[in-house]
TORZAKOL-433933 format. One record per residue (C-alpha): residue number from 1; x, y, z. Coordinates in steps of 0.25 Angstrom, whole numbers, always signed. Each point is the difference from the previous one (the first is absolute). Example, Ala and Ser with C-alpha at 12.3 -4.5 7.8 and 13.67 -1.06 7.14 Angstrom:
// TORZAKOL-433933
ATOM  nr    c1    c2    c3
ATOM   1   +49   -18   +31
ATOM   2    +6   +14    -2
***
This chain:
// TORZAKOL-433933
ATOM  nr    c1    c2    c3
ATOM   1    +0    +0    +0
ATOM   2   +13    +8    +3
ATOM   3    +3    -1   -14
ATOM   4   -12    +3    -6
ATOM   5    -3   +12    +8
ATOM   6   +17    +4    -5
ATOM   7    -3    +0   -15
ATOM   8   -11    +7    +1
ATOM   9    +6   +12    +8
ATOM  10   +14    -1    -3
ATOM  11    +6    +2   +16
ATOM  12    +5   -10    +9
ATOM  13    -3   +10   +11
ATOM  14   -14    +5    -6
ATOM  15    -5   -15    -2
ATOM  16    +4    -4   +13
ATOM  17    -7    +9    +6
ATOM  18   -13    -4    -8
ATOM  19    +2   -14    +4
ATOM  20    -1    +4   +16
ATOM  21   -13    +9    -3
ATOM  22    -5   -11   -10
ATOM  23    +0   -11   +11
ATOM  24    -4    +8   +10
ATOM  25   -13    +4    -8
ATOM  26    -2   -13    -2
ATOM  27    +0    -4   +14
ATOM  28    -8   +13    +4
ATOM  29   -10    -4   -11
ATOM  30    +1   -15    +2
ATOM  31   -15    +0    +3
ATOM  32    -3    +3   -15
ATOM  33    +8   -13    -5
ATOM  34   -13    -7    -7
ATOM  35    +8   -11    -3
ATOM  36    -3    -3   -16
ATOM  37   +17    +2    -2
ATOM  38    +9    -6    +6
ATOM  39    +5   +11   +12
ATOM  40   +15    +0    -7
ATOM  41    -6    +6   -14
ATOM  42   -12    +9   +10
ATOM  43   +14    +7    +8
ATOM  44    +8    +1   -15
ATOM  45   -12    +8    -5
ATOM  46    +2    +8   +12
ATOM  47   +15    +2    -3
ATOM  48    -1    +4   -15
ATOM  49   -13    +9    +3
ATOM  50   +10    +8   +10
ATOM  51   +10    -1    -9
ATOM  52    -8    +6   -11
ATOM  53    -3   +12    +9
ATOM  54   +11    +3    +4
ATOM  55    +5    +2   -13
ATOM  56   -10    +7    -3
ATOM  57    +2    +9   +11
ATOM  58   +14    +2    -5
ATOM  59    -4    +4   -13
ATOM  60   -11   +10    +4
ATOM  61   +12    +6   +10
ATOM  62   +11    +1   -13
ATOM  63   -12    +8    -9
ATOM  64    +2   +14    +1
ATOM  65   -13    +9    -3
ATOM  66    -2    +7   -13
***
């Protein structure tokens, strides 16, 4: 999950911490675990959703207004 979380956003620092804040959603949010996937794909989609907003993010941050 490391890994896939590191191609997305490039960092070894950044995708580390996405990995903590991803686990730690999912623990928080447990609950919510229906159970129609196994819970290793349910926590990746959790990592590659934080991924993809965190790249968001710093894309929105490196735009500069017209």
């Amino acid at each position: 999950m490391y890994n896939a979380s590191l191609r997305i956003v490039q960092d070894t620092q950044e995708a580390e911490d996405i990995m903590q804040e991803s686990f730690l959603t999912a623990f928080e949010k447990l609950d919510t675990y229906r159970g129609e996937v196994p819970i290793g794909a349910w926590i990746r989609r959790i990592v590659v959703n934080r991924s993809l907003d965190a790249l968001r993010k710093r894309k929105v941050e490196f735009e500069t207004p017209d």
